[in-house]
C-alpha positions as CSV (number, residue, x, y, z in Angstrom):
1,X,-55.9,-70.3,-37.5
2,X,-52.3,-69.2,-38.9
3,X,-49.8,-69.0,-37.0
4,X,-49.3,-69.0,-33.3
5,X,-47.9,-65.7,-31.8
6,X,-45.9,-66.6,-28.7
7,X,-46.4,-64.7,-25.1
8,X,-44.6,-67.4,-23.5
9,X,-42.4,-70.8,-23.7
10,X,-42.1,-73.6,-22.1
11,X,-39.2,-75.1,-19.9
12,X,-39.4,-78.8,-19.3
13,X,-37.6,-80.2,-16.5
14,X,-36.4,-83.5,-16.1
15,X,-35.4,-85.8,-12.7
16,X,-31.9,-84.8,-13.0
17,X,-32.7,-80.9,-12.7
18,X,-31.9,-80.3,-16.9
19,X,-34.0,-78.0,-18.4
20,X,-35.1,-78.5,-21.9
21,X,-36.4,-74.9,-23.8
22,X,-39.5,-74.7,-26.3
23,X,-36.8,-71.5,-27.8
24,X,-33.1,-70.9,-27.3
25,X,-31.8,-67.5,-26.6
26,X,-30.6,-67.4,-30.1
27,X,-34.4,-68.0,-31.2
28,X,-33.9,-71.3,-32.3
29,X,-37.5,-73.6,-32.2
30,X,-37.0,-77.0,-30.5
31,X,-40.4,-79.0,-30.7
32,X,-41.4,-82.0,-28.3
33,X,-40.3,-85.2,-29.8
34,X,-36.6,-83.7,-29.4
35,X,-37.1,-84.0,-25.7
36,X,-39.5,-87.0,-25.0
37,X,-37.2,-90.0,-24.2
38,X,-37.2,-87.9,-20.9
39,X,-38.7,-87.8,-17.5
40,X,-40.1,-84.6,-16.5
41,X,-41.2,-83.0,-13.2
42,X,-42.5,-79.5,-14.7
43,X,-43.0,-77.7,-16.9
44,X,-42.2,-73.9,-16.6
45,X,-44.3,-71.3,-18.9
46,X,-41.9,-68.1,-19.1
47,X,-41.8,-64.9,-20.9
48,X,-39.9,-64.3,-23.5
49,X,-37.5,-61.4,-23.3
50,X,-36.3,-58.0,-25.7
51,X,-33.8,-59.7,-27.3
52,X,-35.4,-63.4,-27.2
53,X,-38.7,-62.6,-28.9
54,X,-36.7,-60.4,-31.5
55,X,-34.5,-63.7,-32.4
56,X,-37.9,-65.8,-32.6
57,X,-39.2,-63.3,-35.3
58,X,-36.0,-63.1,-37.3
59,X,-36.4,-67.2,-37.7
60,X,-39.8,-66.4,-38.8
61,X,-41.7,-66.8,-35.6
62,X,-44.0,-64.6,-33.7
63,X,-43.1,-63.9,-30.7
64,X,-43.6,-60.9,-28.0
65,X,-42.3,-60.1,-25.1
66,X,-44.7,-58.7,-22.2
67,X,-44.3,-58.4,-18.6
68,X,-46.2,-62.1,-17.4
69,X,-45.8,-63.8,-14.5
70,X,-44.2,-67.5,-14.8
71,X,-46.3,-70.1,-14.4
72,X,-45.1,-73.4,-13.2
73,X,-47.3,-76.9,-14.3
74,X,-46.3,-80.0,-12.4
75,X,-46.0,-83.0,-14.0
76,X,-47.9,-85.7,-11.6
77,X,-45.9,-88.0,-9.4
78,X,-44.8,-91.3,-11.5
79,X,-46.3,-89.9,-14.8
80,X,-44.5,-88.7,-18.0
81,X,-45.3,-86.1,-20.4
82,X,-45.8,-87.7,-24.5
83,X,-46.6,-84.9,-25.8
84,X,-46.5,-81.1,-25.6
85,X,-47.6,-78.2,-28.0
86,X,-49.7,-75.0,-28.3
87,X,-52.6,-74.4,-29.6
88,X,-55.0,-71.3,-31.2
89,X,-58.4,-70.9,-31.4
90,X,-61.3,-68.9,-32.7
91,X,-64.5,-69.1,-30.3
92,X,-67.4,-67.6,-32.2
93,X,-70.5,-67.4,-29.6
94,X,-73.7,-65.9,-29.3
95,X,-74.4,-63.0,-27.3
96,X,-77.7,-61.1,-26.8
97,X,-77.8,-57.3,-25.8
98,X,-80.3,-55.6,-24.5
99,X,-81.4,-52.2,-25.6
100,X,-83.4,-51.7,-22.4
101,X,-80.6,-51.8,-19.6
102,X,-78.2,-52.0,-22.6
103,X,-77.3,-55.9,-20.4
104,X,-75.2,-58.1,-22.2
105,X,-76.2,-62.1,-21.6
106,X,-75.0,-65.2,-22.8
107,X,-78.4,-67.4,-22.5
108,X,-81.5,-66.2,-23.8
109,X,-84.1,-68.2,-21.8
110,X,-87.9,-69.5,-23.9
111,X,-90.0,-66.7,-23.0
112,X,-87.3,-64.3,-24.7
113,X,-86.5,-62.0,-21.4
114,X,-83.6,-60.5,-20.4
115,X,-82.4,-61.6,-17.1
116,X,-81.3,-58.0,-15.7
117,X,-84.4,-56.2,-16.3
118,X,-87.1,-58.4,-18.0
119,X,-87.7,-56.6,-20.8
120,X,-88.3,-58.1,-23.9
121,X,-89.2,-57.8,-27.8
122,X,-92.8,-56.7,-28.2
123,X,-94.8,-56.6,-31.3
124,X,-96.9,-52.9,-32.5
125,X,-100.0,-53.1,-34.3
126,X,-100.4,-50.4,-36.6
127,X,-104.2,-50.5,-36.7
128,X,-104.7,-50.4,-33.4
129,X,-101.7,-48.3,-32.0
130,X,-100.6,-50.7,-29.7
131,X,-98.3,-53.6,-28.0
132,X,-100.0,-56.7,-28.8
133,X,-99.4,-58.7,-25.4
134,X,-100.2,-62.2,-27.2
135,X,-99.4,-62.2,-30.9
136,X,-100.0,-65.1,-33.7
137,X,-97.7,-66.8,-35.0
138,X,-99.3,-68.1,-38.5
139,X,-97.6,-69.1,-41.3
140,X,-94.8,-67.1,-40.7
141,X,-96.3,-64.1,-39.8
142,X,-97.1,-62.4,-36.8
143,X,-101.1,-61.1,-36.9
144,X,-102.2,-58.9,-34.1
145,X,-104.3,-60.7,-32.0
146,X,-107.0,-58.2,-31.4
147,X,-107.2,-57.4,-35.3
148,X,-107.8,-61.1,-35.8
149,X,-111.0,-61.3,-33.5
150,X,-112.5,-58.5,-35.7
151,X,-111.6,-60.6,-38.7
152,X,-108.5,-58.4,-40.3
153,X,-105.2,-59.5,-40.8
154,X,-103.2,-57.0,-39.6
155,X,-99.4,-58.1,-39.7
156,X,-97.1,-56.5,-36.6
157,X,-93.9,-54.6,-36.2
158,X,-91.5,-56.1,-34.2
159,X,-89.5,-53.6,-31.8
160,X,-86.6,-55.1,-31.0
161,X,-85.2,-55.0,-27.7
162,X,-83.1,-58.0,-26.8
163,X,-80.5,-58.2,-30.4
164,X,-78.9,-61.1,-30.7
165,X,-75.1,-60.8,-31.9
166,X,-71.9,-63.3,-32.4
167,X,-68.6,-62.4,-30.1
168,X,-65.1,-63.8,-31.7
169,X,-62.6,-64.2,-28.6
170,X,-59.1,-66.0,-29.8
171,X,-57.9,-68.7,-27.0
172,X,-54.4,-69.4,-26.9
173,X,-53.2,-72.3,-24.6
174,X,-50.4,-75.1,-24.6
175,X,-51.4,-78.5,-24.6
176,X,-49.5,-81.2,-22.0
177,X,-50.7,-85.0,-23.0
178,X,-49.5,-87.3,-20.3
179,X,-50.4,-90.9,-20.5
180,X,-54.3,-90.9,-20.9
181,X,-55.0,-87.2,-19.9
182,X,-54.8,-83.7,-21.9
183,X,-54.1,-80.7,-20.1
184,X,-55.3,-77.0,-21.5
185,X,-52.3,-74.6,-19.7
186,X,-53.7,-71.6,-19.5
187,X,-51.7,-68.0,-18.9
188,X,-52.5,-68.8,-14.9
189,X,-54.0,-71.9,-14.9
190,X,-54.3,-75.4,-16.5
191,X,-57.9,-77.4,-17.0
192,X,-58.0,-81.0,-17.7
193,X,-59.3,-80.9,-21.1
């Protein structure tokens, strides 16, 4: 995903109360394996500042500084962090709209309603000027069901109510490996991934 545009860095602290940077004030990068014959007790997630995230970008990193809260990630009691990095990602999903209520859903259930106002995509017959409640499916195409019983073959027009669309959101997160457990730190929040 290119390169990872920095909000925030981390701070390690070990038992004797040193504090080990992810960036130094001059913008300098320092990356994990500098720092893991230690013992930590947290890990702070800080903002960078003015002059901090200017540095950064003059080494070639991205880095901005915004007004965030710290966010503080204990390391458990006895355990020891191997590993410690950030991560980007692209999350492409699918999304449905619909034009009725103009809802937007995430899970489009099998009888193709929406779940705010139970409309759904209906199918027009031409010949006989109307919603076909109970269309066939043949071959791939949808007849009209009441054309069929009269022997034509009428083929129908779907209106299209519910649309179905893809949503990119970009995830940014650090990663904390200790011993046999991953941790996703989050801006306010970790997850054990």
């Amino acid at each position: 995903m290119g390169q990872t545009h920095f909000t925030r860095y981390y701070i390690a602290t070990d038992i004797d109360g040193n504090e080990y940077a992810k960036f130094d004030m001059d913008g300098t990068e320092h990356f994990w394996p500098e720092f893991s014959d230690k013992q930590f007790i947290s890990v702070r997630y800080v903002p960078f500042t003015q002059k901090q995230a200017f540095a950064v970008r003059q080494n070639g990193g991205l880095a901005s500084a915004l007004p965030l809260e710290p966010f503080v990630f204990n390391v458990p009691y006895g355990e020891n962090i191997t590993d410690l990095f950030a991560r980007n990602m692209l999350k492409i999903t699918t999304k449905y709209f619909c034009a009725s209520c103009r809802h937007t859903f995430d899970v489009f259930d099998e009888d193709g309603v929406c779940p705010h106002c139970f409309a759904k995509n209906e199918w027009w017959c031409t010949e006989c000027n109307a919603v076909d409640e109970n269309p066939i499916f043949d071959k791939g195409q949808v007849l009209c069901s009441i054309c069929k019983e009269k022997g034509a073959t009428t083929g129908l027009q779907k209106i299209e109510i519910i649309k179905e669309f893809s949503q990119e959101v970009h995830e940014h997160f650090h990663v904390c490996v200790i011993g046999d457990k991953t941790y996703k730190i989050y801006q306010d929040h970790y997850e054990e991934a």
